[in-house]
N, C-alpha and C positions, 0 to 999 in steps of 0.2 A: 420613368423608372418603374420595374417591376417586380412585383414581390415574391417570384419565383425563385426559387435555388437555381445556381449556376453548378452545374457538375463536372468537372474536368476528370481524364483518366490519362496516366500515365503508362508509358509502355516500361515494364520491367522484366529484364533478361529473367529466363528462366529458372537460371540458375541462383539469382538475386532474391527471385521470389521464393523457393523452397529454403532458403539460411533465413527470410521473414517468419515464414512459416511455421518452420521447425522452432526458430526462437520463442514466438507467440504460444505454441503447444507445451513447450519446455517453460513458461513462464506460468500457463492454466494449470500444467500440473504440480510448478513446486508451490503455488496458493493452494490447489485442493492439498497439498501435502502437511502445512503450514495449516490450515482448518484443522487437519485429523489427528497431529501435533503438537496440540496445546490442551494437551488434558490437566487440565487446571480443575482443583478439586470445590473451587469457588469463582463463581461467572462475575463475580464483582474483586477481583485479584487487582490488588497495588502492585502496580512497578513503576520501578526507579527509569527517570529516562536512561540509563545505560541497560536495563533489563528488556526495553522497550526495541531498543536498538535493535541488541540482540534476537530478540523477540521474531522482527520486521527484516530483520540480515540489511539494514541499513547502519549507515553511520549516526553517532548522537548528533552531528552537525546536521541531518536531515531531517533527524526525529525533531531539531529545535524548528527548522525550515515548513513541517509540516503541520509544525503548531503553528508559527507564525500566520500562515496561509489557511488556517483552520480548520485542515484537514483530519487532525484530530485534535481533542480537547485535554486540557492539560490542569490537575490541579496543584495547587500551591499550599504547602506547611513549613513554616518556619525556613524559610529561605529556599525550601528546594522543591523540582517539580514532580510532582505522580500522572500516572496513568491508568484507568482504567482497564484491565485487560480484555473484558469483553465492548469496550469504545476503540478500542484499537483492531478488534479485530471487525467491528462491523464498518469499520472506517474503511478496510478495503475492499467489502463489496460494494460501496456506492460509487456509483461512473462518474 
């Protein structure tokens, strides 16, 4: 057994690769868009996980999914759950 990486490449039509492409560009810029977008007048901002949602242009079933998976951190008062707004946003630059 050895403890080298195995690298496989795939051949992709060229036409398949530029709609990757373009998606991956189209996805870098609506993050930087989403960064310069949240002028928040306090870096410590409560939101409601439905403001989160919003927030993320995902669904609150995923906002729950990403807490589950503890992709971001979630707190809890009196039954219901917050978010940090600046934990939410540094949660999508970590790879």
């Amino acid at each position: 057994m050895s403890n080298s990486e195995e690298i496989q490449f795939a051949v992709i039509p060229n036409g398949e690769f530029q709609k990757l492409k373009n998606t991956i560009n189209q996805m870098a810029t609506d993050l930087n868009d989403l960064k310069k977008n949240t002028g928040s007048t306090s870096a410590n901002e409560i939101l409601t996980k439905k403001e989160t949602a919003k927030l993320l242009k995902i669904s609150e079933s995923s906002v729950w999914l990403w807490t589950k998976k503890k992709t971001l951190k979630s707190y809890h008062a009196q039954g219901r759950v917050f978010y940090k707004k600046n934990e939410v946003l540094a949660a999508l630059e970590k790879p």
